[in-house]
Each structure stands twice: as C-alpha cells, then as structure tokens.
C-alpha positions as CSV (number, residue, x, y, z in Angstrom):
1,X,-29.6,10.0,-27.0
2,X,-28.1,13.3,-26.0
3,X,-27.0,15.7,-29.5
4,X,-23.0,16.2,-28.3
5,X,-22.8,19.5,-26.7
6,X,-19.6,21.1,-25.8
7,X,-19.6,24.1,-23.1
8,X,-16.8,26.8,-22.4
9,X,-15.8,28.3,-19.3
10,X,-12.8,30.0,-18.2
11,X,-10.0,29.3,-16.8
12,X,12.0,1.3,-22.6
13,X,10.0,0.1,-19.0
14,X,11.8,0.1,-16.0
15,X,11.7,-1.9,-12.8
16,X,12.6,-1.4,-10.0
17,X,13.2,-3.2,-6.6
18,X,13.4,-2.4,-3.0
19,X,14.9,-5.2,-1.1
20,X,14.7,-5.8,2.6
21,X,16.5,-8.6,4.4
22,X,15.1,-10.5,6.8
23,X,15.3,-13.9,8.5
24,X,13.4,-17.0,7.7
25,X,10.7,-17.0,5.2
26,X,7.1,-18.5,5.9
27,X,4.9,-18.1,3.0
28,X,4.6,-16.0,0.0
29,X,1.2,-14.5,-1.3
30,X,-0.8,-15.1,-4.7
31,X,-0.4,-12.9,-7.6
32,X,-2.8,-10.4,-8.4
33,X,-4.4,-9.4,-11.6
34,X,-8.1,-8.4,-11.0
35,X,-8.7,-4.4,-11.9
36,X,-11.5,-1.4,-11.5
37,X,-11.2,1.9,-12.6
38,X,-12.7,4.0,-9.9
39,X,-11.4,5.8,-6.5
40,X,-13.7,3.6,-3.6
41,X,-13.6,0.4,-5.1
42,X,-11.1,-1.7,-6.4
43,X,-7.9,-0.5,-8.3
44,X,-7.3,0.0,-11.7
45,X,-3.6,-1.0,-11.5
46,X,-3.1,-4.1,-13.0
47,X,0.0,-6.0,-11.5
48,X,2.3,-8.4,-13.8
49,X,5.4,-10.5,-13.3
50,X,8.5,-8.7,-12.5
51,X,11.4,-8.6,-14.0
52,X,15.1,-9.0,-11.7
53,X,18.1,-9.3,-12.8
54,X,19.5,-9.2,-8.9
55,X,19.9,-12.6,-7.0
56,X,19.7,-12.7,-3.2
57,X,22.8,-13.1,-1.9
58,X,23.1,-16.8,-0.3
59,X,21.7,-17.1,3.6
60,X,20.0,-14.0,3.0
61,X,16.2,-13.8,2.3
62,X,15.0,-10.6,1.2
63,X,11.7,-9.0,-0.2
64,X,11.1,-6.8,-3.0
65,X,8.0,-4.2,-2.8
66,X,5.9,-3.2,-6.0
67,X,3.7,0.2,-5.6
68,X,1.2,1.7,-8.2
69,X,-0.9,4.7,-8.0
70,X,-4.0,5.9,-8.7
71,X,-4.3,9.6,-8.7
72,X,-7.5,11.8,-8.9
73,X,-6.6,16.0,-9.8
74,X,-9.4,18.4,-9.5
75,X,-10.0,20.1,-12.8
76,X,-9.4,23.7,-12.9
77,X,-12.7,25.0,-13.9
78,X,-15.6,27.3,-13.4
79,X,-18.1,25.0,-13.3
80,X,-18.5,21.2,-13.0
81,X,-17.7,18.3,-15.5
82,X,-22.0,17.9,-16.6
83,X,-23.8,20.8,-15.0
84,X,-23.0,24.8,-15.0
85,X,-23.0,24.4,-11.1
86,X,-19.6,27.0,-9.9
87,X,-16.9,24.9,-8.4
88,X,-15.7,26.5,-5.2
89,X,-13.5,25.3,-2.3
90,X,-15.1,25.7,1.1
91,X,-18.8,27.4,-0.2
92,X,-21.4,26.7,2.6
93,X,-23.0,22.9,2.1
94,X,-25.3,22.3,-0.5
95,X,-25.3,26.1,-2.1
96,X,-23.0,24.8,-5.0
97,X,-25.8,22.1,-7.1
98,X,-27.8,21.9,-9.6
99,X,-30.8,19.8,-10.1
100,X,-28.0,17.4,-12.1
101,X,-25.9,17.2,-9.2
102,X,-28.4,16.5,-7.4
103,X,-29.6,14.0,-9.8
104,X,-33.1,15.1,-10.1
105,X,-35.4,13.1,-12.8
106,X,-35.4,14.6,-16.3
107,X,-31.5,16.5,-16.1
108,X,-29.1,15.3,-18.7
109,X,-25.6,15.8,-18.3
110,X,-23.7,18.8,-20.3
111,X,-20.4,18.2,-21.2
112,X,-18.0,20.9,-20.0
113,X,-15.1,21.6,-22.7
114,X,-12.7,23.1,-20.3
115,X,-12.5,19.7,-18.6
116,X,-12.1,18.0,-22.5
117,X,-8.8,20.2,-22.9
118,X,-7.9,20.0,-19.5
119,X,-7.2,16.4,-19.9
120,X,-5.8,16.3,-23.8
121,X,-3.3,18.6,-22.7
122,X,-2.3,17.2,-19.5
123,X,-2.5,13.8,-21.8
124,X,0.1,15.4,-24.3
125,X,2.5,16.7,-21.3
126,X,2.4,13.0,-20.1
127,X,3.3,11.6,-23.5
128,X,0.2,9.7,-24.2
129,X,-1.8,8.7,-26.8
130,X,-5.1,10.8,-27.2
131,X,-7.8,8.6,-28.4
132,X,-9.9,10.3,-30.9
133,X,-12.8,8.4,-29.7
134,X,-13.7,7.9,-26.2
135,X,-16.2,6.7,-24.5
136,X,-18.3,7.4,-21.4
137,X,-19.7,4.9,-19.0
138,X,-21.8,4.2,-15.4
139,X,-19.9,3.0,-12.7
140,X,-23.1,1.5,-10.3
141,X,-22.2,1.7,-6.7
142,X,-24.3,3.3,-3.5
143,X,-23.6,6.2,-1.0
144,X,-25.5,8.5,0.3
145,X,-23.0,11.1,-1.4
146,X,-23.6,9.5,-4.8
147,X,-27.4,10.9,-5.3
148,X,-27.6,9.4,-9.1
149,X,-26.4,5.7,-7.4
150,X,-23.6,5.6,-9.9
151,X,-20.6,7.8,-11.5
152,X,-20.0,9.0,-14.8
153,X,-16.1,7.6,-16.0
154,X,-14.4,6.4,-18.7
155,X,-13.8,2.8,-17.9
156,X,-13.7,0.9,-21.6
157,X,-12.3,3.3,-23.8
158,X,-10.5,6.7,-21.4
159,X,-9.6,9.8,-23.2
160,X,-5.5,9.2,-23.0
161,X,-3.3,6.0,-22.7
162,X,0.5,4.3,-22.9
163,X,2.0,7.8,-21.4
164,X,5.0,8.3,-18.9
165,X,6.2,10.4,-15.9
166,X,9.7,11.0,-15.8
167,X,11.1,11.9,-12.0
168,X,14.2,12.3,-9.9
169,X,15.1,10.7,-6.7
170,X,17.9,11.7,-3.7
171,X,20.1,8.9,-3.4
172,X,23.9,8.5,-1.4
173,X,24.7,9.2,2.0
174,X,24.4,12.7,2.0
175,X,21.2,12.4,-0.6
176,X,23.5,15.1,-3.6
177,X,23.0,12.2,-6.0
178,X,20.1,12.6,-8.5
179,X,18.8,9.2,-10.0
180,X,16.6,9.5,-13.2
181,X,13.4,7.1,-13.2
182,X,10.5,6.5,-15.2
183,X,7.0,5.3,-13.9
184,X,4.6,4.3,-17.0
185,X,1.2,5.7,-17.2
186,X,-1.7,3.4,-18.0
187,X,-4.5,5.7,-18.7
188,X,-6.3,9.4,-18.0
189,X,-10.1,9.4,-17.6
190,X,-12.3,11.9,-16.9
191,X,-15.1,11.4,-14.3
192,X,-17.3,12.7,-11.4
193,X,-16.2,13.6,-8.3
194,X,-18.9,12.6,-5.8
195,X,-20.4,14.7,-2.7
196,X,-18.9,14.6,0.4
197,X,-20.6,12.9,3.6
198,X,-19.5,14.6,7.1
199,X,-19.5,12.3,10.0
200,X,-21.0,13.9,13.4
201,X,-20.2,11.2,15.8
202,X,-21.3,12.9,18.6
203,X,-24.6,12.9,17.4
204,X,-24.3,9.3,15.8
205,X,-25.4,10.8,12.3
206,X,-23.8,11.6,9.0
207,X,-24.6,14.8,7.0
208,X,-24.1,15.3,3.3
209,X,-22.7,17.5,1.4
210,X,-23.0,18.1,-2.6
211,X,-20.8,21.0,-3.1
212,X,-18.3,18.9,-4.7
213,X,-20.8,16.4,-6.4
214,X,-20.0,16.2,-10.0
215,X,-16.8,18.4,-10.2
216,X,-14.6,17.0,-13.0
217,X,-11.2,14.9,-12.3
218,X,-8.6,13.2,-13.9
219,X,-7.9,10.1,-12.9
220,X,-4.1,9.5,-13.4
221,X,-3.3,5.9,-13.4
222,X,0.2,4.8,-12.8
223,X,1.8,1.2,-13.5
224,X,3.1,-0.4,-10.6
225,X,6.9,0.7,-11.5
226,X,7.9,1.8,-8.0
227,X,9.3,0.2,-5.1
228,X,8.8,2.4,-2.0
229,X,7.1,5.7,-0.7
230,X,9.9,8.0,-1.5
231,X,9.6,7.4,-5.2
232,X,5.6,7.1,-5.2
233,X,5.8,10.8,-3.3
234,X,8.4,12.0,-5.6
235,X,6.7,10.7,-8.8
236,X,3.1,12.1,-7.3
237,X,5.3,15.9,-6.5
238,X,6.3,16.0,-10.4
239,X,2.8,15.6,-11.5
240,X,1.7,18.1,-9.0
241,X,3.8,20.8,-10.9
242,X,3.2,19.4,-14.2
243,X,-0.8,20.1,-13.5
244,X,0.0,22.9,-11.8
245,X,2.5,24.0,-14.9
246,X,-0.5,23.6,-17.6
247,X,-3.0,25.4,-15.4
248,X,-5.1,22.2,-15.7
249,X,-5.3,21.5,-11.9
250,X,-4.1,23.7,-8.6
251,X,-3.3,20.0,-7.5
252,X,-3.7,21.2,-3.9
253,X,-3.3,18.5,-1.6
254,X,-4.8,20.4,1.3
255,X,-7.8,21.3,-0.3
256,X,-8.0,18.0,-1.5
257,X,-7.3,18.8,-5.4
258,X,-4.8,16.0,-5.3
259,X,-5.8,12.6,-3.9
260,X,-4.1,9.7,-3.9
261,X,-4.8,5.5,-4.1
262,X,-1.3,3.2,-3.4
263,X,-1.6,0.2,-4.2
264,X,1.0,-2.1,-2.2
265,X,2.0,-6.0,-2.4
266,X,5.7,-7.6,-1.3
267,X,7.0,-10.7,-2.9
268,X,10.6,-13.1,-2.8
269,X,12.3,-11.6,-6.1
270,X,11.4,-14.3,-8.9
271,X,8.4,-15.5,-7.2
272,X,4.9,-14.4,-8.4
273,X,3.5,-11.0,-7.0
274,X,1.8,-11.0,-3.5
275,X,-1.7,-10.4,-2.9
276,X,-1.9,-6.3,-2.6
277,X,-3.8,-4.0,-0.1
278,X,-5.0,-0.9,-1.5
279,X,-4.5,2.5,1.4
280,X,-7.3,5.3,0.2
281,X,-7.4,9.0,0.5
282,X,-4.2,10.3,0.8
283,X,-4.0,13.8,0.7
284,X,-0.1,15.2,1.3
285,X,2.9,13.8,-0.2
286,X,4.7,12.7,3.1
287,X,1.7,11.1,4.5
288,X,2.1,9.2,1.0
289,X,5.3,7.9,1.9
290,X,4.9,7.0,5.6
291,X,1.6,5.1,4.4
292,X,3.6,2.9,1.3
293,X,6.8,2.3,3.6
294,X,4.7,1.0,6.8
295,X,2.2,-0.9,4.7
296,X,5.4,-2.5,2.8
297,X,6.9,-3.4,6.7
298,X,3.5,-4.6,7.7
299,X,3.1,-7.2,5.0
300,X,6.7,-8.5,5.3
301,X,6.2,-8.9,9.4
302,X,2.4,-10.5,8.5
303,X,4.4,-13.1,6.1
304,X,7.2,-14.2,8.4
305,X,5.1,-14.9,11.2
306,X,3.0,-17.2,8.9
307,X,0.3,-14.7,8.3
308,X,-1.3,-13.9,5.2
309,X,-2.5,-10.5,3.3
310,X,-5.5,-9.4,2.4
311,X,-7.1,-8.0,-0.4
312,X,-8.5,-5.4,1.5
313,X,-8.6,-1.1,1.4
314,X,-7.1,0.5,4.4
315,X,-6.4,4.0,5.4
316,X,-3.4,5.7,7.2
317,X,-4.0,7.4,10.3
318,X,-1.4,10.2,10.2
319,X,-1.8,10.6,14.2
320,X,-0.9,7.1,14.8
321,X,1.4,6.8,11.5
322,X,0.1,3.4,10.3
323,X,-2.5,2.0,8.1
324,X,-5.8,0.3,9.0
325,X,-8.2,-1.6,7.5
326,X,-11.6,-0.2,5.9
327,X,-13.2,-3.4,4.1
328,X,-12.3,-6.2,2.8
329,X,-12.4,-6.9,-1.3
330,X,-12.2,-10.9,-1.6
331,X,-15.6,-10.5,-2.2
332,X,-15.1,-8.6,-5.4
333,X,-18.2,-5.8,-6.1
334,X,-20.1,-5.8,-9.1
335,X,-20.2,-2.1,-10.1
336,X,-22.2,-3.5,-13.7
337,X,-20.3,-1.0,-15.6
338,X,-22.8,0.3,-19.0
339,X,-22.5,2.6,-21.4
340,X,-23.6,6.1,-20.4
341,X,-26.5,6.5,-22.7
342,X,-26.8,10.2,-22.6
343,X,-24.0,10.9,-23.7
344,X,-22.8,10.2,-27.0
345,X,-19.0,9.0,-27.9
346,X,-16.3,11.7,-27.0
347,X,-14.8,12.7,-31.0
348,X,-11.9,14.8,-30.9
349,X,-9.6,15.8,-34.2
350,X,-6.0,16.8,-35.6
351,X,-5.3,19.2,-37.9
352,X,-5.5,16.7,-40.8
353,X,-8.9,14.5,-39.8
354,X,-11.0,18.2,-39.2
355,X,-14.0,18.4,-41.1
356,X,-14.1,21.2,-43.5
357,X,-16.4,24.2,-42.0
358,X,-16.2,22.8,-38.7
359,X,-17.6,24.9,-35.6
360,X,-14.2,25.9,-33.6
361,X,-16.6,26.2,-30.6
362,X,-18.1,22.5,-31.6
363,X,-14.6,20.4,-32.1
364,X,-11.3,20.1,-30.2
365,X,-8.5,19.9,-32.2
366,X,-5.5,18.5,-30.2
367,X,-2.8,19.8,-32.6
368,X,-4.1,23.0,-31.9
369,X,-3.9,21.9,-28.0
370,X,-0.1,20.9,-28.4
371,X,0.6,24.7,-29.6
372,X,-0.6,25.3,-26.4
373,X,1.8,23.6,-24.1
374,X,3.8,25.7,-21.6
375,X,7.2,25.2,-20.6
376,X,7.3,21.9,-18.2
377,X,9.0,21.6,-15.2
378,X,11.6,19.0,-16.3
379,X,12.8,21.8,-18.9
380,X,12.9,24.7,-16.6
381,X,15.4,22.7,-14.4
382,X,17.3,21.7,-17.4
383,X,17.6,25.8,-18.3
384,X,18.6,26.6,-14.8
385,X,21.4,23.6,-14.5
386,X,22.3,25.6,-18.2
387,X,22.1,29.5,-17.7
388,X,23.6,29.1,-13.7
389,X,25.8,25.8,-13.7
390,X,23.6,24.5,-10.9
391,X,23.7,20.9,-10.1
392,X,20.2,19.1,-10.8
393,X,19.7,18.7,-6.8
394,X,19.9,22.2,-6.8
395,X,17.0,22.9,-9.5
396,X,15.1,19.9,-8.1
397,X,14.9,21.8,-4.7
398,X,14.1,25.0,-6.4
399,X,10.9,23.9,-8.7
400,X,10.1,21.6,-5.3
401,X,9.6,24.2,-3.2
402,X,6.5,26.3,-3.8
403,X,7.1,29.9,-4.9
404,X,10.8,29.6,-4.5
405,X,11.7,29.5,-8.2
406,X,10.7,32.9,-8.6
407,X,12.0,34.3,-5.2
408,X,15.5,32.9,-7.0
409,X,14.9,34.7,-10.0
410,X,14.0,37.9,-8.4
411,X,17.0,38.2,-5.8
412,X,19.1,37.4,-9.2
413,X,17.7,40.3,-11.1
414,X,18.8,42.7,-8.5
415,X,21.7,41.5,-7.3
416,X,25.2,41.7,-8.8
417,X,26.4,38.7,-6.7
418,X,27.4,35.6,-8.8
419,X,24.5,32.9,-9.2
420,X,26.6,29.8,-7.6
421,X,26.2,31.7,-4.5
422,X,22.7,33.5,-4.9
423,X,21.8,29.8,-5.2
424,X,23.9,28.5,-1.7
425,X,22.2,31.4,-0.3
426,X,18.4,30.9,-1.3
427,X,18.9,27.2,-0.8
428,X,21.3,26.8,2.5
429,X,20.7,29.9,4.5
430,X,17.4,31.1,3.2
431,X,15.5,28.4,2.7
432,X,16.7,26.7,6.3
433,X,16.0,30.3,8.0
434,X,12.5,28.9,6.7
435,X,12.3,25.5,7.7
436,X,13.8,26.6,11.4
437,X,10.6,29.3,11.5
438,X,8.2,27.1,9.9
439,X,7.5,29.8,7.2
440,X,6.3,29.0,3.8
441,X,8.3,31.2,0.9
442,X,5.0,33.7,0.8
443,X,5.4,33.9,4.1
444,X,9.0,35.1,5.0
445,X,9.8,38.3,6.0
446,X,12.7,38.5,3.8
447,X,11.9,39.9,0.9
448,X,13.9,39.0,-2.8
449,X,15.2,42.7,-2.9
450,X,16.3,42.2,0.9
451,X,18.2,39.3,0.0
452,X,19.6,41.0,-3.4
453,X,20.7,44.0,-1.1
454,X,22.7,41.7,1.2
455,X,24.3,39.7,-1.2
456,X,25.5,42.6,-3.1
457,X,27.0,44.1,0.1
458,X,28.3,40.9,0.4
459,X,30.2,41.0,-3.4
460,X,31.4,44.3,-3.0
461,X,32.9,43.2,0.6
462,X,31.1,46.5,2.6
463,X,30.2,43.4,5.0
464,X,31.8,40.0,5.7
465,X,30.0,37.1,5.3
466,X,29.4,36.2,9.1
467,X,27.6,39.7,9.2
468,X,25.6,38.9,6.6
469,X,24.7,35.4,8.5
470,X,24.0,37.3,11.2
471,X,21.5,40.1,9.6
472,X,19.6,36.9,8.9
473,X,20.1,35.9,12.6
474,X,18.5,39.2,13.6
475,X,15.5,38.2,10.7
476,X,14.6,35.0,13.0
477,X,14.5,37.5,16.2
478,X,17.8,36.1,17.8
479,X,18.3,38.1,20.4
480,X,21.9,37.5,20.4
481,X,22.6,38.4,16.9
482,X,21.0,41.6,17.4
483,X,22.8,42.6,20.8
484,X,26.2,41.6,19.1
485,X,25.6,44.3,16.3
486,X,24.3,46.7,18.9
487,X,27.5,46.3,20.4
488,X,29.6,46.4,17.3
489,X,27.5,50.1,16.6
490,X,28.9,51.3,20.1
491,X,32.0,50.1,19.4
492,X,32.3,52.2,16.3
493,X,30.6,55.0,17.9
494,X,32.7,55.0,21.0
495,X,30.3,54.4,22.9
496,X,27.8,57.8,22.6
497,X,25.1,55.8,21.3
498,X,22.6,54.9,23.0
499,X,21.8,51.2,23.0
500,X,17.7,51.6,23.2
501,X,18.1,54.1,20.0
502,X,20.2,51.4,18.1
503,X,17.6,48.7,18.8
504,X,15.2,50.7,17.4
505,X,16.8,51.8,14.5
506,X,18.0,48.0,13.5
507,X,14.1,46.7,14.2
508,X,12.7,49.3,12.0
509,X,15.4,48.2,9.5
510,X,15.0,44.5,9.4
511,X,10.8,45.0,9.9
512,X,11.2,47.3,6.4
C-alpha cells in the first residue's frame, strides 16, 4: 500500500411542493430508493416519503414535483487530483497527461493537497460535517475516456456530510418578493474527472481526449428538497458564488467547471414518490431550469394518458428545448465498488486531535482551514441591505450578476449621489442598457467613473434626469438621442454651431 503523501500547488428540513392541476388521473409511479454516487451512472440522491401538509382542493387532481441534484465543480488547481499533470482549459488534445492519466502499468496515484482543502473548506462554507477519516474507492465502469476502466471517488465514507445550502427565490406578480429556502446537502466527495471523447459523425468515429482525465471535482450532492427548475437553478447559482467566493472552483459553466445531474419524479401529494428520470450534463443555469420544468410536464402528460416513466437518463437538447432519452437504468449496472488499495484512508485533524511535532506540510488541520474562510455571499448581501437600505431583491441581483457588485461599489466611491438611487441606476437603467445590447458588465462601455460623473451632475441638478437618460441613450448609439442633444447645442448656441462639429465632439465624449 501507498505511504500517504500529500502534494502542494498553488492556487429544521424543509419541503416543498409544486402543484399542477390537471384533469383525471390514470396511474401513479413506484417509489424510488436505489442510489450511486457517480456522474454517468445512476444517482446518488436517495428519494423518501414527502411530507404535505396541503390537501387538494375537492374535483381538483393535482401533482406535486420532487428535484435533487447532483453537482460536479472543477477544483481550482495547478495540477490534477493524483498526477502533477497542469490543468488547463482548452490546451491542444492529449498534451495535458501523465503516464497516470493515462493509466500506464506501474503509476500510483499522488494525492494533491490543494484538492484536500479545496473540499474541507468548501465542506465548512456548506455547514457540514468534515469526517476525519475518509475513504477512497474504485468505481468499475468502461469508456474509452476512462483509460484505468474505473474512477477514483469517495463512495462509502466521502470527505464531508449533513450540510445545507441556504437560497432565495423571486416570488409575487411582479417577482420583488424574496422567499428564503433551504436545500439539505447529503455529501462532498472528491473524485476523477474522466477524459473527454469527441464525436466526428461525419467520419463515423470518435476521438479521445485526456486533457481533462483525472482533474479533481467535488461532487456536491443535494437532497431532493426542490420542487421545480427555478429553485434547482437558483440553489445551483448560490453555490456557483459560494465556490467562486472561496476560490475553490471558477464554477464556470461554459467551460464546463460546473456540471449538473437533476434528478426528477412527480407524484399525487400523499402518495408514494414516482419512479424518477435522471437529465445529464447540464452546463448553464437556465438550460437547468427549462430541462427540470419540461421533464416535470412530460411525466405528468406520460401519466394521464396511462403511460408510465422510466428509470432512465436523458439529456436536454437546448435547440429543441426538451429532454431525450440516453439509456435506460431498470437494468441496474454493477460498478463493484472496492476499496482503492493504493491509497491509504484520507486522516485529517483539529487543533485539539494534532499530533505533537506534526509535519504542517504532512497534516491538514481544518480549524486552521475555518480561519481561512472569506466573507460568503449570503453575508455580503446582508451588509449591503445594512450600509445602503437596499431591499434583498436588490442585493440578490447585485451578487447574481457577474462583476456587477464591484461596478456598484466603484460608481459609489466616486459619486456624491445618494445610494437608493446609485442602486435604481446600476440596476434599472444600467444594467437594462445591458441586457437591451447584450453586453456582459466587463463589457459595457460605460465605465463606473462614467456613471459616478452622471449621477453627480444629476445630484447637483447641472442636468435633469431625462438628460441623463438620454446620455445613456447616446451610449447604446440611438441615433435620436444624439440628434436631440445636437439640436439642444444649436439651440443654446443660436445656431453658429455647426452640427458635423457637435457630432464629433459628443462621439469623442461618450467613446472616452
């Protein structure tokens, strides 16, 4: 057996129901309860009885939906979870592994300590129980983009369990109510990512690619506490900038840092859970939703037409906006899960179980880890609701939005306007000049001191607030908005300007 190495490199429960109504009923599905920790087979979600307190109202028959998630994050590291291989989006194919990766005879794995810390501390951000001892096991299954014919994971005893996810959803007509919820967190394992196989159907063949073989994840497993996409995508965005708070993962969903399992089942409220279809791969928060919310429809229409479900995985095809099947799981796989017998059981300490004369570089002490912990996301909104009398949609929107928290907090260190409306600004006028242009906040071409400058004209009344509207007009390119101020500069010039020399004057000063 492998001598436990350790290497550095840088960088109360709550239900809840969604009910549909619909007309006559025609069959309900079995409960569930099988479970397998691992991101292509079957789920590690275990589903149990629910809990209502709600009757159906009488002549109505309506359905309640029960969603759980399974969540891989890419560590952030240097180098992979058991090899010193570089981890590096979009590197040409193959120029990324190590005889490990590629699971050449003789290599033992090496385990990384970045990923070890990685997942204590994102453990301790979710309020979960580090386990002082855990243990690492094979997961036997076969792909061409699994060279070793099985994955390295954490399925008897993971490195965290019991923790929670607090999150917020929009509710009301207008959607300016903010409803607290809680989603219960089973368990965070680390494990191998595997390769990644590149489909060439024009040529009928498949190519393989181990760049990404072996890169450490966390597997983030979520109870089935959720009832519909919106709260599986906002509960799956608050992770995002928790991971993305601790620096543990970039949780990019584009570059496929952030992938997502949902596991889906509808039953009659009071009656045993249905049988659930798992929908793979999903890589953006939206495409999250749309997947839950049409797989949810498309089991209630398969039931009242006398169909059944299937245990089955399915995918969603974003172009066609619905999901569709992959392979069936009644015939459950046998992944013959052992104990990894290279490496030796995963010991970490607190303060008060540290050996005496213990190697810092050889131990991980999680109390030391907890010292560590930034500032959450959950208490930055709480401090901006505080310091600016925001309402919580209002902070919700800001730490939602990448990069515009600190677009905010620059325009308000240079302004003299009040913060209620440096905040109706940034999120109103702003941030829909963005959405209407399609911009991203890196991308606009206002700049925080642009904005500041505005508002502060604005405060001091040198300009009216439909002017200041209008310079933003002129940001977008609206021709109109700049031939009005044109025409308000001739105006105060009595007409000896000339209107080409205005134009040119008012481009260079927006383009600045």
């Amino acid at each position: 057996m492998a001598a436990p190495v350790l290497r550095r490199c840088c960088p109360g429960r709550r239900w809840v129901l969604a009910y549909v109504d619909r007309g006559s009923r025609h069959g309900t599905g079995a409960p569930t309860g099988s479970r397998s920790s691992g991101k292509r087979g079957q789920s590690s979600v275990v589903q149990q009885p629910l809990i209502t307190a709600e009757k159906p109202r009488k002549g109505e028959h309506k359905w309640a939906a029960v969603v759980g998630l399974e969540i891989h994050a890419q560590i952030s590291s240097n180098s992979k979870l058991f090899s010193g291989s570089q981890v590096h989006f979009a590197a040409p194919p193959n120029s990324l592994v190590s005889f490990f990766d590629a699971s050449l005879p003789g290599t033992l794995p090496v385990l990384n300590r970045r990923c070890v810390e990685a997942a204590v501390m994102t453990g301790l951000a979710l309020n979960c129980h580090i386990n002082k001892k855990s243990l690492f096991d094979r997961k036997h299954y076969f792909y061409a983009d699994l060279p070793a014919g099985y994955q390295i994971t954490q399925q008897r005893l993971p490195i965290a369990v019991n923790g929670s996810l607090a999150y917020s959803v929009y509710v009301g007509k207008k959607r300016s109510q903010v409803i607290n919820k809680t989603v219960r967190i089973k368990q965070i394992q680390l494990e191998q990512d595997s390769g990644k196989s590149l489909h060439d159907d024009r040529r009928s063949q498949t190519l393989i690619d181990l760049n990404r073989a072996g890169v450490g994840l966390l597997e983030v497993v979520l109870e089935p506490d959720m009832s519909c996409g919106e709260e599986a995508a906002t509960a799956v965005r608050e992770l995002q900038l928790i991971l993305q708070a601790l620096g543990t993962s970039q949780a990019n969903m584009a570059e496929g840092q952030l992938r997502v399992d949902a596991n889906v089942s509808v039953h009659h409220p009071g009656e045993p859970w249905g049988v659930r279809t798992e929908v793979k791969n999903l890589n953006s928060a939206r495409f999250l939703a749309k997947a839950i919310d049409y797989e949810i429809q498309r089991q209630i229409n398969e039931l009242e037409n006398g169909g059944e479900i299937l245990n089955e995985t399915r995918s969603f095809d974003y172009k066609l906006g619905c999901t569709v099947p992959m392979r069936d799981k009644e015939g459950k796989q046998d992944y013959r899960f052992i104990p990894e017998p290279n490496l030796p059981p995963l010991r970490l300490y607190d303060s008060a179980s540290l050996p005496a004369g213990a190697d810092p570089q050889q131990v991980i002490n999680i109390d030391q880890i907890r010292e560590w912990l930034p500032e959450l996301p959950s208490v930055t909104r709480e401090k901006l609701i505080q310091q600016y009398g925001m309402l919580p949609e209002h902070s919700l929107t800001l730490l939602n939005e990448v990069g515009l928290l600190e677009f905010f907090q620059n325009v308000i260190k240079e302004t003299r306007a009040e913060p209620k409306k440096v905040t109706s600004w940034v999120l109103n006028t702003f941030l829909g000049f963005l959405k209407q242009q399609n911009l991203a906040v890196s991308e606009s071409p206002v700049t925080p001191s642009a904005l500041a400058e505005l508002l502060t004209l604005l405060d001091r009344k040198t300009i009216s607030s439909a002017a200041a509207k209008q310079v933003m007009d002129m940001k977008k390119g609206n021709p109109r908005a700049i031939n009005k101020l044109i025409g308000l500069v001739r105006k105060a010039t009595g007409s000896r300007a000339d209107p080409t020399v205005i134009k040119e004057v008012l481009e260079e000063k927006l383009s600045s």
